[in-house]
VMD Tcl script that builds the backbone (N, CA, C; Angstrom):
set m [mol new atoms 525]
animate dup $m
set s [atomselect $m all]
$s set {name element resname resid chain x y z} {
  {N N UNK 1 A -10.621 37.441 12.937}
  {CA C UNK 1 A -10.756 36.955 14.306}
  {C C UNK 1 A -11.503 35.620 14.277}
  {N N UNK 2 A -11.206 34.703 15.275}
  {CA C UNK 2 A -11.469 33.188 14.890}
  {C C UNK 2 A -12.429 32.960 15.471}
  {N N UNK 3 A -13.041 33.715 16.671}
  {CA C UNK 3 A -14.180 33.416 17.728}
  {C C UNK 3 A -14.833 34.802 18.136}
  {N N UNK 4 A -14.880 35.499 17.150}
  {CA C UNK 4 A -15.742 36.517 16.715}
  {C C UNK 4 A -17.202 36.379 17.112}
  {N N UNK 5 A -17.829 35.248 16.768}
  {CA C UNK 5 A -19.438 34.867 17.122}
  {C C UNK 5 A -19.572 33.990 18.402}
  {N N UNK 6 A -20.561 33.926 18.589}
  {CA C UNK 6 A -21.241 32.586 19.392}
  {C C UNK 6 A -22.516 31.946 19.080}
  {N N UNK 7 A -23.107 31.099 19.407}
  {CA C UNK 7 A -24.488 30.605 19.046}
  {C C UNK 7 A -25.612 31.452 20.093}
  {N N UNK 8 A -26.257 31.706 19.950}
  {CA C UNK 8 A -27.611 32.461 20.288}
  {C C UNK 8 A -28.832 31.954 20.253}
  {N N UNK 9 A -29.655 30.986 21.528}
  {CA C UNK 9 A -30.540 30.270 21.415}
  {C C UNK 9 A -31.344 31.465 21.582}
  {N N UNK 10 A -32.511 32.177 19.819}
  {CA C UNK 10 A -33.159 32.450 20.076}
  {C C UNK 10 A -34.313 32.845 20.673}
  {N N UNK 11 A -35.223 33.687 21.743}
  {CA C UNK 11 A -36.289 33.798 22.231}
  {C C UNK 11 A -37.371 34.751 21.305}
  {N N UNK 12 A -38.527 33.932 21.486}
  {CA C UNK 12 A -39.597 33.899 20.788}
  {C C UNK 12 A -39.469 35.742 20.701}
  {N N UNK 13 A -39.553 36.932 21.108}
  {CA C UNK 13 A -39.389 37.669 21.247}
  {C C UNK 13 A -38.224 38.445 20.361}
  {N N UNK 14 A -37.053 37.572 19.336}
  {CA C UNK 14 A -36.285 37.833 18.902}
  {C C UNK 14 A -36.231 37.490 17.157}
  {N N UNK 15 A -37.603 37.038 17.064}
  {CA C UNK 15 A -37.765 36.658 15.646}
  {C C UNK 15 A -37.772 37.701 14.665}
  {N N UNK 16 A -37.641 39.277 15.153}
  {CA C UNK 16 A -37.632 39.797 14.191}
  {C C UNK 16 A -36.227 39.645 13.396}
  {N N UNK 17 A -35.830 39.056 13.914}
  {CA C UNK 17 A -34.146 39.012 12.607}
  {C C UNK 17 A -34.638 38.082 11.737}
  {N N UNK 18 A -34.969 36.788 12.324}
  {CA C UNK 18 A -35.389 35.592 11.379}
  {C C UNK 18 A -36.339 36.271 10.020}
  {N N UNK 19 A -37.258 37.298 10.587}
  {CA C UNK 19 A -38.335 37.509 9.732}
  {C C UNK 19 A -37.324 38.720 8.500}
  {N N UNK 20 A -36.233 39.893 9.332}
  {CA C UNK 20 A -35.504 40.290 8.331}
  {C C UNK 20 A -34.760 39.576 7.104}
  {N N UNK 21 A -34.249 38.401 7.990}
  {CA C UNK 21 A -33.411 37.621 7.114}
  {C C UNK 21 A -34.131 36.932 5.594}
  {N N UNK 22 A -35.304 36.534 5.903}
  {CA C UNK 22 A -36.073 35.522 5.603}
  {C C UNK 22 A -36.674 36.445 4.469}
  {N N UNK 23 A -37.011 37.751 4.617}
  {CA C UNK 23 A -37.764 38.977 3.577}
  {C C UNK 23 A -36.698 39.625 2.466}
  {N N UNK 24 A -35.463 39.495 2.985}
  {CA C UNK 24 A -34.129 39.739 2.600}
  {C C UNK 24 A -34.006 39.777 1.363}
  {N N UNK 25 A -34.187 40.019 -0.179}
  {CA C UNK 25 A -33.613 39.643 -0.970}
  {C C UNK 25 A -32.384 39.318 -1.412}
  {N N UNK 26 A -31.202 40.190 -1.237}
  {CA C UNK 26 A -30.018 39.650 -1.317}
  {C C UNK 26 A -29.256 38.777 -0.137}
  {N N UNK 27 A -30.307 38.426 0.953}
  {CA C UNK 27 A -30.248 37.301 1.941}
  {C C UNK 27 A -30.111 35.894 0.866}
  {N N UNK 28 A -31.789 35.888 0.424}
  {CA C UNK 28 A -32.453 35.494 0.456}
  {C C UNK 28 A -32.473 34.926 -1.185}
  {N N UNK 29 A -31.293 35.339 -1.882}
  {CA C UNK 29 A -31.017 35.076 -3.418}
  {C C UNK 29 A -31.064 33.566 -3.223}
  {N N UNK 30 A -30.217 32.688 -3.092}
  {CA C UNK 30 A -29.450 31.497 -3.331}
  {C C UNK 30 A -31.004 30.413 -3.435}
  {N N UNK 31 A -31.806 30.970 -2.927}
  {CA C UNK 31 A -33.193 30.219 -2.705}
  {C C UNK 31 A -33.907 31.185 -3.478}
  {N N UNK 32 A -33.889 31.381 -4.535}
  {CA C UNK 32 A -34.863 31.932 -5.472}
  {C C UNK 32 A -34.975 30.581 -6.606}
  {N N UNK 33 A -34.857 29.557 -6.914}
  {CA C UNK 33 A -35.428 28.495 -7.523}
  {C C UNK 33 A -36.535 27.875 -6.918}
  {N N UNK 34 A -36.246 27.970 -5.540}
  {CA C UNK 34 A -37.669 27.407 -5.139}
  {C C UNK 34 A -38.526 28.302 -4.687}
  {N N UNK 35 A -37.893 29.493 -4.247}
  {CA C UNK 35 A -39.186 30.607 -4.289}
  {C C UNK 35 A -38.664 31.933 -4.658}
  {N N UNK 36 A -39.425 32.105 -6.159}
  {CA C UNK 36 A -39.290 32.570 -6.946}
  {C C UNK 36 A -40.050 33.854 -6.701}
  {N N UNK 37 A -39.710 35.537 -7.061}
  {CA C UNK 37 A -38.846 35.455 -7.758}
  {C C UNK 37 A -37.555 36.323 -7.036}
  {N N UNK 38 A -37.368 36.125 -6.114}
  {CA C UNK 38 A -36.633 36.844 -5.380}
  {C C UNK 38 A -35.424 35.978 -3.907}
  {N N UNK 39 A -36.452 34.281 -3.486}
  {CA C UNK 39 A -36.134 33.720 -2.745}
  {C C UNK 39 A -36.669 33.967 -1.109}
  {N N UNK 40 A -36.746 34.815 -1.271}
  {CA C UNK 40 A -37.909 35.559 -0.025}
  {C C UNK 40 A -38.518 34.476 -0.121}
  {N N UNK 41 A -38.398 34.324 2.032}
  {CA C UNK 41 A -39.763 33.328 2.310}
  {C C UNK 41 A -41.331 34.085 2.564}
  {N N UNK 42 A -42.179 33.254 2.235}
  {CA C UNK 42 A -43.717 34.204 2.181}
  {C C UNK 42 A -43.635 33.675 3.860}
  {N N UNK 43 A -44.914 34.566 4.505}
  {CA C UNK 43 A -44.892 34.671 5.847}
  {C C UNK 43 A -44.273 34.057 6.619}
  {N N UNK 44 A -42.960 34.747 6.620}
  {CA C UNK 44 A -41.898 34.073 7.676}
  {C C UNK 44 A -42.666 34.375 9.215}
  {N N UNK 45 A -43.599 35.016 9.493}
  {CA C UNK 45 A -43.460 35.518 11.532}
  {C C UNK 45 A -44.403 33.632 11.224}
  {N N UNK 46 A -45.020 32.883 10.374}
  {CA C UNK 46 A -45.699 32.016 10.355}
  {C C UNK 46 A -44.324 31.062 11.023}
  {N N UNK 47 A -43.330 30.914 9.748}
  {CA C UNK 47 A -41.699 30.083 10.038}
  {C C UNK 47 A -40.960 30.050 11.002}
  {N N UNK 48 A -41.397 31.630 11.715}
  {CA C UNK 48 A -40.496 31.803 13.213}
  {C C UNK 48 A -41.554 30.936 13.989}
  {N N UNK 49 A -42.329 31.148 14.122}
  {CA C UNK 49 A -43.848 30.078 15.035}
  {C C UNK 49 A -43.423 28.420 15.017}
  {N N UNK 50 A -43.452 28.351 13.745}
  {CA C UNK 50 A -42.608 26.292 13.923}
  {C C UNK 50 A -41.369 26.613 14.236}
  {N N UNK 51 A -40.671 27.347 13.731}
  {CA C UNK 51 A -38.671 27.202 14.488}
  {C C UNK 51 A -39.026 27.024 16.264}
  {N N UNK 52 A -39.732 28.159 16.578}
  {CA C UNK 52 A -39.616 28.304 18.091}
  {C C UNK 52 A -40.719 26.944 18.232}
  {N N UNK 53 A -41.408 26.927 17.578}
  {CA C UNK 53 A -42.460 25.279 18.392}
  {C C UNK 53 A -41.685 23.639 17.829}
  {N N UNK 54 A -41.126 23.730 16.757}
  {CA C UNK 54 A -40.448 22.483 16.266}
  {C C UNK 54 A -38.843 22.288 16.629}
  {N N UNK 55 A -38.348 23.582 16.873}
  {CA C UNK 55 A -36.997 23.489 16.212}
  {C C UNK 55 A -36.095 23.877 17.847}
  {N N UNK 56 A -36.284 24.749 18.586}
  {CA C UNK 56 A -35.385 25.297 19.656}
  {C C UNK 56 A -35.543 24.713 20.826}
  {N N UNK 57 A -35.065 24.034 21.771}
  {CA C UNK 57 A -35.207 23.308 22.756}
  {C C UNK 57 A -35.066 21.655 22.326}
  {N N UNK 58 A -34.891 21.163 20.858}
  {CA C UNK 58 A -35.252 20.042 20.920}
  {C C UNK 58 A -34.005 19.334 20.282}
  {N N UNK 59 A -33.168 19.527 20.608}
  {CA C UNK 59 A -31.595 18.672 20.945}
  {C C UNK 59 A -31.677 17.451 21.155}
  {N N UNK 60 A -31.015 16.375 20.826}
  {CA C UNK 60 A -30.419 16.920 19.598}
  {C C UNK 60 A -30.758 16.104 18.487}
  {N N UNK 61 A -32.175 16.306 17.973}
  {CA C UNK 61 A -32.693 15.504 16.996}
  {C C UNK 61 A -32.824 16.991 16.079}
  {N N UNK 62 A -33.216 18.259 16.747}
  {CA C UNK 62 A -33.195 19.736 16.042}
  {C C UNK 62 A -32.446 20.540 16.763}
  {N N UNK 63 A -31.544 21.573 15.962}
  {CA C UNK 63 A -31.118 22.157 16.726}
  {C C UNK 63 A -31.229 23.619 15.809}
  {N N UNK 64 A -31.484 25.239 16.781}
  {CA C UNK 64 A -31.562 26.317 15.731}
  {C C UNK 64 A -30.885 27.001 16.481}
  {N N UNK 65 A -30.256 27.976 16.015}
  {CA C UNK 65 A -29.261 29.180 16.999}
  {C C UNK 65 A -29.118 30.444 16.177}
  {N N UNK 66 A -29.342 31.574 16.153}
  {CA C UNK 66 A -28.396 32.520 16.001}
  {C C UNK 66 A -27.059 33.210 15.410}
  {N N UNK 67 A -26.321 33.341 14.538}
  {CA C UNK 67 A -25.159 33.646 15.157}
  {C C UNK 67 A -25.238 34.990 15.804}
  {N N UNK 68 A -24.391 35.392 16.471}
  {CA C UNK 68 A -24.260 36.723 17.483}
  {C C UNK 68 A -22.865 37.316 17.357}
  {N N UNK 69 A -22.434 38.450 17.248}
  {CA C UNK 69 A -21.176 39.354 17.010}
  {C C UNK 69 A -20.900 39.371 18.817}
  {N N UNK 70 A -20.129 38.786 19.492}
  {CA C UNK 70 A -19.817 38.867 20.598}
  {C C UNK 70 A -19.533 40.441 20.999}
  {N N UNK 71 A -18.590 41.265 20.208}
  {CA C UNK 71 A -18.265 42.457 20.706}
  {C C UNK 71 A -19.570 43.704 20.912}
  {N N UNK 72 A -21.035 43.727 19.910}
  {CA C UNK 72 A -22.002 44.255 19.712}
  {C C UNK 72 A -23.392 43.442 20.375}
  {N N UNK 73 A -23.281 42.320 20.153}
  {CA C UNK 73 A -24.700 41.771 20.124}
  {C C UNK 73 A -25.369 41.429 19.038}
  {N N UNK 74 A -25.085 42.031 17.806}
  {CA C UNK 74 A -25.500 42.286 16.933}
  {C C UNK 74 A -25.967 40.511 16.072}
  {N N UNK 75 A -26.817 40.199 15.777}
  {CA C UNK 75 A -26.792 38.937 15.241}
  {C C UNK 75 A -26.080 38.772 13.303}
  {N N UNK 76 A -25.976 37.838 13.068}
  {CA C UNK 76 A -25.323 37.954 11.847}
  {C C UNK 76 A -25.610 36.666 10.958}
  {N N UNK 77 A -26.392 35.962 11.162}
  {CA C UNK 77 A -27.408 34.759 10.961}
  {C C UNK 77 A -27.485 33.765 11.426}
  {N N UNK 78 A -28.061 32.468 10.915}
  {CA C UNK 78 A -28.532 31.865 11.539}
  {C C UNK 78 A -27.490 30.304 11.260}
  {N N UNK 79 A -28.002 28.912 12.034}
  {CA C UNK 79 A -27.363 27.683 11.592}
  {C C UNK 79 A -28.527 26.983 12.272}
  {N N UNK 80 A -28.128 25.660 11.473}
  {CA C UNK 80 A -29.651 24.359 11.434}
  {C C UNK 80 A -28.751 23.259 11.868}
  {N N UNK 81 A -29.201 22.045 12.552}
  {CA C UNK 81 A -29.329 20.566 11.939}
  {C C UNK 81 A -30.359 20.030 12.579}
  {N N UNK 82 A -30.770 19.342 11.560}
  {CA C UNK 82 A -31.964 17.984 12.519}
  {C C UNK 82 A -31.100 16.764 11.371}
  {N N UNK 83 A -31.826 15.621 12.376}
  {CA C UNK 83 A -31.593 14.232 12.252}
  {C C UNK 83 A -32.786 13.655 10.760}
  {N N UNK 84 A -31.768 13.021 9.820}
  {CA C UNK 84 A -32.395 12.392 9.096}
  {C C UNK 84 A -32.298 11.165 9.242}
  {N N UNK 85 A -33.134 10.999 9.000}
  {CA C UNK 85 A -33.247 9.383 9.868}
  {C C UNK 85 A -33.481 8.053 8.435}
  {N N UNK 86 A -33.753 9.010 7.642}
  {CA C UNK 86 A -33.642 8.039 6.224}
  {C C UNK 86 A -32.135 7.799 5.765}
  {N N UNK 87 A -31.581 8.900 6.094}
  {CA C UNK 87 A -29.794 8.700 5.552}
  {C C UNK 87 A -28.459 8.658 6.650}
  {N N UNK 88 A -29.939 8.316 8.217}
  {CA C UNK 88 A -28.864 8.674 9.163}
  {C C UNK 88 A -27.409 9.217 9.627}
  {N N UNK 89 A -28.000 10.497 9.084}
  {CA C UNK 89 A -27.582 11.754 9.660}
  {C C UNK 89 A -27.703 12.754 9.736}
  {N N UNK 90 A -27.046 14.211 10.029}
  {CA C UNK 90 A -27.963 15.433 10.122}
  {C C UNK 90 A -27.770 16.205 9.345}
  {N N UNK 91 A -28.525 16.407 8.704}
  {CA C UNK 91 A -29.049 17.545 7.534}
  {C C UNK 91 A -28.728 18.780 8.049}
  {N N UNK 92 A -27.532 19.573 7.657}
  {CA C UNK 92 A -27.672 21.328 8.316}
  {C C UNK 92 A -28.023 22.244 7.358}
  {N N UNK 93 A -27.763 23.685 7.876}
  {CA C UNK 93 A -28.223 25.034 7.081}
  {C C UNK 93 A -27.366 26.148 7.887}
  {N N UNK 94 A -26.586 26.320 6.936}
  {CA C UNK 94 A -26.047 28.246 7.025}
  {C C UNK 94 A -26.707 29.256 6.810}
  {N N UNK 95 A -27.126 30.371 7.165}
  {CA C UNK 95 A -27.406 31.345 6.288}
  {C C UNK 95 A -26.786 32.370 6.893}
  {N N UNK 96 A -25.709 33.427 6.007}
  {CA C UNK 96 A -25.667 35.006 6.934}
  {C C UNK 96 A -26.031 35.896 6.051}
  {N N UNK 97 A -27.024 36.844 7.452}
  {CA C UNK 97 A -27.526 38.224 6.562}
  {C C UNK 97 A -26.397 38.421 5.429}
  {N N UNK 98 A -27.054 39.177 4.541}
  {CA C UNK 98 A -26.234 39.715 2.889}
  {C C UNK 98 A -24.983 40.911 3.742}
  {N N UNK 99 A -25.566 41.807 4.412}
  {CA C UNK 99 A -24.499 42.959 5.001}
  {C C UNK 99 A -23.827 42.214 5.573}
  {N N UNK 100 A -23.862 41.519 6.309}
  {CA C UNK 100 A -22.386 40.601 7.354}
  {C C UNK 100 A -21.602 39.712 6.173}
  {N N UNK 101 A -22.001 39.869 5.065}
  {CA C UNK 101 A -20.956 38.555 4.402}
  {C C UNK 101 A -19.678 39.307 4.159}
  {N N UNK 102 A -18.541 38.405 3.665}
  {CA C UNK 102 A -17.387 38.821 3.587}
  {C C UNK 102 A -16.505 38.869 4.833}
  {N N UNK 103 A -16.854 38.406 5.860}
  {CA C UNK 103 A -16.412 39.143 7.039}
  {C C UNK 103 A -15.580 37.711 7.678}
  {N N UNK 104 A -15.363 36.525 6.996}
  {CA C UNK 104 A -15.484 35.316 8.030}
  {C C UNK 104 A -16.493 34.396 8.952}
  {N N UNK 105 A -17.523 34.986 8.390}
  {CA C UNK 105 A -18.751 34.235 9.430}
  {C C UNK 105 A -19.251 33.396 9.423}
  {N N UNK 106 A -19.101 32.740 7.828}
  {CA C UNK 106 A -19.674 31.822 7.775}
  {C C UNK 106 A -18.802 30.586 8.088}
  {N N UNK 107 A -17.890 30.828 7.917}
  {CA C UNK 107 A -16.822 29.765 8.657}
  {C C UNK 107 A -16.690 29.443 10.162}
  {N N UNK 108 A -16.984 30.738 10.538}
  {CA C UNK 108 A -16.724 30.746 12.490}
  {C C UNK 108 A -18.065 30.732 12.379}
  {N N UNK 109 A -19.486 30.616 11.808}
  {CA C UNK 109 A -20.858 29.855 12.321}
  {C C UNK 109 A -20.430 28.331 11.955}
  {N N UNK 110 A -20.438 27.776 10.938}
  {CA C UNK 110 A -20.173 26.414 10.586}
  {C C UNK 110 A -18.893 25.871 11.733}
  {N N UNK 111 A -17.967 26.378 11.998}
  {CA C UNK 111 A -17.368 25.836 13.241}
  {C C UNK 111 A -17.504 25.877 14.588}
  {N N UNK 112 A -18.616 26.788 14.928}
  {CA C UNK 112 A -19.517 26.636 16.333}
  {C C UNK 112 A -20.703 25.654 16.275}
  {N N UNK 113 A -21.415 25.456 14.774}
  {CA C UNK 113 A -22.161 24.415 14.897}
  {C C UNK 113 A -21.710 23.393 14.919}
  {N N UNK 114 A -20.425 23.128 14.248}
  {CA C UNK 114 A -20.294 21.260 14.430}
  {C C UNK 114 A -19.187 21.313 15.889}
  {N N UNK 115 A -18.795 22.306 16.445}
  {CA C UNK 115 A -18.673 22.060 17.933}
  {C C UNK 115 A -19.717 21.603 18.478}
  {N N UNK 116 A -21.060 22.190 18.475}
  {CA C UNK 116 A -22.151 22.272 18.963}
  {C C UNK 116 A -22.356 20.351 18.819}
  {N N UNK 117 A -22.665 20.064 17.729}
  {CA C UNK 117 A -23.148 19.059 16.984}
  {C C UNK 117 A -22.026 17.692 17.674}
  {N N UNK 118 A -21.344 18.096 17.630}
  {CA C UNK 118 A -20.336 16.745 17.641}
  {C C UNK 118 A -20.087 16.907 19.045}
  {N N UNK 119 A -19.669 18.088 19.642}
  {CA C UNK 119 A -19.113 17.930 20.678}
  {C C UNK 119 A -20.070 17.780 22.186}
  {N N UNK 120 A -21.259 18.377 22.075}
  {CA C UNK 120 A -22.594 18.401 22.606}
  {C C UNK 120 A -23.523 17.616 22.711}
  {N N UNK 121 A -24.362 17.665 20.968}
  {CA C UNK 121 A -25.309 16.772 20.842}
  {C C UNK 121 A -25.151 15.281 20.230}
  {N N UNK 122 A -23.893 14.884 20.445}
  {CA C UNK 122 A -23.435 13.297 19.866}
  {C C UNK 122 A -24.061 13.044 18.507}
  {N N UNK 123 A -23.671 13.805 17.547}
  {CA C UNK 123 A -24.056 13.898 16.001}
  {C C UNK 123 A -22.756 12.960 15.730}
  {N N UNK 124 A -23.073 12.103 14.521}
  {CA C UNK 124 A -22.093 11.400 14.230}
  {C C UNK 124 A -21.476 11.854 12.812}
  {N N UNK 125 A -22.732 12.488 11.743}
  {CA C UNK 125 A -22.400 13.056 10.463}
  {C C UNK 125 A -23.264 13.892 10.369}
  {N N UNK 126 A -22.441 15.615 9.779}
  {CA C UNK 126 A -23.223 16.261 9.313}
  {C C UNK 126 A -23.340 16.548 7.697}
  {N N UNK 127 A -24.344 16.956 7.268}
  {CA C UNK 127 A -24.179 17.140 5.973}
  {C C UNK 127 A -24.947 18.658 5.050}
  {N N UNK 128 A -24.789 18.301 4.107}
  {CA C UNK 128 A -25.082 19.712 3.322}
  {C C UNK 128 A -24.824 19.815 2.244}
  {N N UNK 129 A -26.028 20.134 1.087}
  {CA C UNK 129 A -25.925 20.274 0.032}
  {C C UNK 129 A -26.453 21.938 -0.802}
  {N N UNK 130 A -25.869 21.958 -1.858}
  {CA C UNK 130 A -26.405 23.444 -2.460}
  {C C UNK 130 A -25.914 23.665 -3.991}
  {N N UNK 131 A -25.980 23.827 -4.598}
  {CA C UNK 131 A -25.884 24.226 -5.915}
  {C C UNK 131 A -24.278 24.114 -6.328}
  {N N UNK 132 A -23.722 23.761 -7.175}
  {CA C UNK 132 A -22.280 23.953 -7.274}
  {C C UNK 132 A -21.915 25.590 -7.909}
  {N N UNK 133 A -22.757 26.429 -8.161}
  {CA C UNK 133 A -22.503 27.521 -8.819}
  {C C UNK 133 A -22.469 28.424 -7.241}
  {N N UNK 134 A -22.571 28.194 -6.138}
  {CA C UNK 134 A -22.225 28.338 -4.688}
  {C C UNK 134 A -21.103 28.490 -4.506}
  {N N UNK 135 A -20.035 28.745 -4.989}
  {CA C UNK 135 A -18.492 28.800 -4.479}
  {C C UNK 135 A -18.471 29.116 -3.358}
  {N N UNK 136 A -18.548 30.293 -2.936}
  {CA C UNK 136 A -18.307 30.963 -1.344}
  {C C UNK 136 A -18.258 29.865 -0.261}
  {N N UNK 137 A -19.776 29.214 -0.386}
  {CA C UNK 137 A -20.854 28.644 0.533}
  {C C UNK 137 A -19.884 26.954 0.233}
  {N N UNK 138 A -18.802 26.607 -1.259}
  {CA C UNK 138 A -18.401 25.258 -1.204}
  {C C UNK 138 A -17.199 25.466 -0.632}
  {N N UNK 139 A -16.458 26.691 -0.977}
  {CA C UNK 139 A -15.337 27.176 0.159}
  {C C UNK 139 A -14.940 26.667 1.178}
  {N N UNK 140 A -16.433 27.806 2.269}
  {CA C UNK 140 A -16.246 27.564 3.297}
  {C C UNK 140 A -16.067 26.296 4.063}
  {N N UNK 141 A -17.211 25.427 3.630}
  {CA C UNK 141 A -17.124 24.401 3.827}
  {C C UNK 141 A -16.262 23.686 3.851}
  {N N UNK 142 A -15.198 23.162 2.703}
  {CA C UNK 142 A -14.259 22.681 2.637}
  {C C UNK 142 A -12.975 23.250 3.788}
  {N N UNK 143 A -13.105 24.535 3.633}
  {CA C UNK 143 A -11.993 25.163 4.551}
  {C C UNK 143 A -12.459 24.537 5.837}
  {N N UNK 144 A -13.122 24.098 6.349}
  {CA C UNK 144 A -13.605 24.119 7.657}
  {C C UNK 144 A -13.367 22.504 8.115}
  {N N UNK 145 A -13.009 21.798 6.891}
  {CA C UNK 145 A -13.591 20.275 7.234}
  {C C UNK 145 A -14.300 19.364 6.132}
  {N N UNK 146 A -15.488 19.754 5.864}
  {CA C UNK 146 A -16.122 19.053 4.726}
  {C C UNK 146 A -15.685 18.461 3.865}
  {N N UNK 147 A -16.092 17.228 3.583}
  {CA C UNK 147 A -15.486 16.832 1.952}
  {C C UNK 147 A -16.625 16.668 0.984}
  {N N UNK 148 A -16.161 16.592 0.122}
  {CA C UNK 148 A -17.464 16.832 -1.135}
  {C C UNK 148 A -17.888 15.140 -1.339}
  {N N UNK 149 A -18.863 14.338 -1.321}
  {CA C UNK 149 A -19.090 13.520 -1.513}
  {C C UNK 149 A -19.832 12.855 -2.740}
  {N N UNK 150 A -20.043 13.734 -3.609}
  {CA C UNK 150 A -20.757 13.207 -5.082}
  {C C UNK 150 A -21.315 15.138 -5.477}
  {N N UNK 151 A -21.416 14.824 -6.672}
  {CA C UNK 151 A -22.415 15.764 -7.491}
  {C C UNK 151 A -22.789 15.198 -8.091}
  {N N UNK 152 A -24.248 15.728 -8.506}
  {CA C UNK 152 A -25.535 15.540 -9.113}
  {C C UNK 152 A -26.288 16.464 -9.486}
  {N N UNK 153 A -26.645 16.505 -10.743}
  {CA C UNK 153 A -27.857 17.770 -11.292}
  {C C UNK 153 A -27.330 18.952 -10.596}
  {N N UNK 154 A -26.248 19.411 -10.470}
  {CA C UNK 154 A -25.605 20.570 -10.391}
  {C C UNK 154 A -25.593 20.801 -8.611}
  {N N UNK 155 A -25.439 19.838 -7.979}
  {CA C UNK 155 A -25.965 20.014 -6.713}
  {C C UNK 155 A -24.652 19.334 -6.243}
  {N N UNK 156 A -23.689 19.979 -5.282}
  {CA C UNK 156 A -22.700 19.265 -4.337}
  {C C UNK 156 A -23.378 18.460 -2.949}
  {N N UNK 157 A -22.706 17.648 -2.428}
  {CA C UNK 157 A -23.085 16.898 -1.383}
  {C C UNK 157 A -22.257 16.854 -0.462}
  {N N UNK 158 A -21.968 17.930 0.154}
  {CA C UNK 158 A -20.523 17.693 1.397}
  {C C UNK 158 A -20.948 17.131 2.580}
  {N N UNK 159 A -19.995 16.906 3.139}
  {CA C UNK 159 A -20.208 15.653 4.825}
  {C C UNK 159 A -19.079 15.945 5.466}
  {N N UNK 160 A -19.375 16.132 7.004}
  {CA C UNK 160 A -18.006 15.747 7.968}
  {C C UNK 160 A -18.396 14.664 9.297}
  {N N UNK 161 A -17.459 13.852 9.583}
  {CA C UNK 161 A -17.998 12.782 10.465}
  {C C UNK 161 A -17.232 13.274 11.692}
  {N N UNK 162 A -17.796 12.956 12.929}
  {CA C UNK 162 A -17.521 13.420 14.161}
  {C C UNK 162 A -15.812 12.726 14.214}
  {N N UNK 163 A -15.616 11.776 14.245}
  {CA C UNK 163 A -14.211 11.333 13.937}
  {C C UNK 163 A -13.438 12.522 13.307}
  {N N UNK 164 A -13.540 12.720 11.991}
  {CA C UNK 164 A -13.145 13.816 10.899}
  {C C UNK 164 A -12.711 15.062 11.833}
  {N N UNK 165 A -13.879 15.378 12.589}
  {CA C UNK 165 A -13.653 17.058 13.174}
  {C C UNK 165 A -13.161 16.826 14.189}
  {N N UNK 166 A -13.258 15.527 15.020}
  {CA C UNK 166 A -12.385 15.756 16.252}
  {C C UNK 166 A -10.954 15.113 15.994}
  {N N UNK 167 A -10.579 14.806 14.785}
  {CA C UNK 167 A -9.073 14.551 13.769}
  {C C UNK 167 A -8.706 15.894 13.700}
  {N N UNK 168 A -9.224 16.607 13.156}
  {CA C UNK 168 A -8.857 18.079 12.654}
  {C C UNK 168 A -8.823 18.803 13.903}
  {N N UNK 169 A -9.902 18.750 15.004}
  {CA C UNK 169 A -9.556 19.757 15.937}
  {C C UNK 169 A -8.100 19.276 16.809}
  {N N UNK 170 A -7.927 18.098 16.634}
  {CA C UNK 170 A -6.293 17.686 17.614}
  {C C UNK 170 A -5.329 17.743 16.774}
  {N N UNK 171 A -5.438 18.039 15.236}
  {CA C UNK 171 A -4.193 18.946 14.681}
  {C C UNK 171 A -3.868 20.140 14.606}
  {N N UNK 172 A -5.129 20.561 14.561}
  {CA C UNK 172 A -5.355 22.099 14.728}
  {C C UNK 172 A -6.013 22.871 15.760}
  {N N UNK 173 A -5.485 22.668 17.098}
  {CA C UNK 173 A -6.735 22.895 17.928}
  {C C UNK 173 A -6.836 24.444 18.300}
  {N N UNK 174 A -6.380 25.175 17.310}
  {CA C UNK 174 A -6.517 27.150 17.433}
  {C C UNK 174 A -7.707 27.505 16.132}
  {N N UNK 175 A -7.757 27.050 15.885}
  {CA C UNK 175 A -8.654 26.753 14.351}
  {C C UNK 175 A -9.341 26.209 13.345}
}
mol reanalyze $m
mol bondsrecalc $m
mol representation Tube
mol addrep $m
């Protein structure tokens, strides 16, 4: 199903997913190089405190959401961008809980955020990088839009420009 989710502007009151997600180990693998040894963030209810004070309401230089299972409620993770202003443009972040993967989500989150992004908050490029031993996570991406723009030290660099996605959404506008 193609519109399975929606974005979900968290309330302060709803951080306990962030804090599940975030304690997660098999969430929470792909980020075990920088926090070791499991990838687990250390006091995430601290991380939900700056998301909700840095990050939610502040469009569109930050933007944080949710994803949400429309038919349940049920959330199924999260999506990022803020503005870099050194490489002018916006830096994003996927993550879905470990139990929701497999399901399509991360594709129908990554295509509600750069609706969000392009079509909303006048983002001109988004971007995103992660390990090349990431398949799933270089997949999706690509399926969605992205193009790979360099590797380095084992690290991909994908990008889509607001042009790009609103090219693709008037060839494809069901998907």
């Amino acid at each position: 199903m193609l519109n399975e989710l929606q974005l979900y502007i968290p309330h302060q009151e709803d951080g306990w997913f962030y804090v599940k997600m975030m304690t997660d180990p098999d969430t929470m693998a792909y980020n075990a190089p920088w926090f070791p040894p499991d990838g687990c963030i250390p006091e995430p209810e601290s991380g939900w405190l700056e998301i909700q004070e840095l990050w939610i309401g502040k469009e569109p230089e930050r933007f944080y959401a949710f994803l949400q299972r429309k038919r349940d409620g049920v959330f199924v993770g999260d999506v990022n961008y803020h503005y870099n202003e050194e490489q002018n443009r916006c830096d994003m972040g996927i993550v879905i809980y470990a139990p929701e993967r497999g399901k399509g989500y991360g594709k129908q989150g990554l295509r509600l955020m750069m609706n969000r992004a392009f079509r909303s908050d006048g983002v001109s490029i988004l971007h995103n990088e992660f390990e090349t031993t990431r398949a799933a996570a270089c997949r999706a991406h690509k399926d969605v839009g992205f193009r790979e723009t360099g590797i380095a030290e084992g690290i991909i660099q994908l990008e889509i420009t607001r042009d790009e996605y609103l090219q693709d959404c008037s060839a494809h506008p069901d998907g």
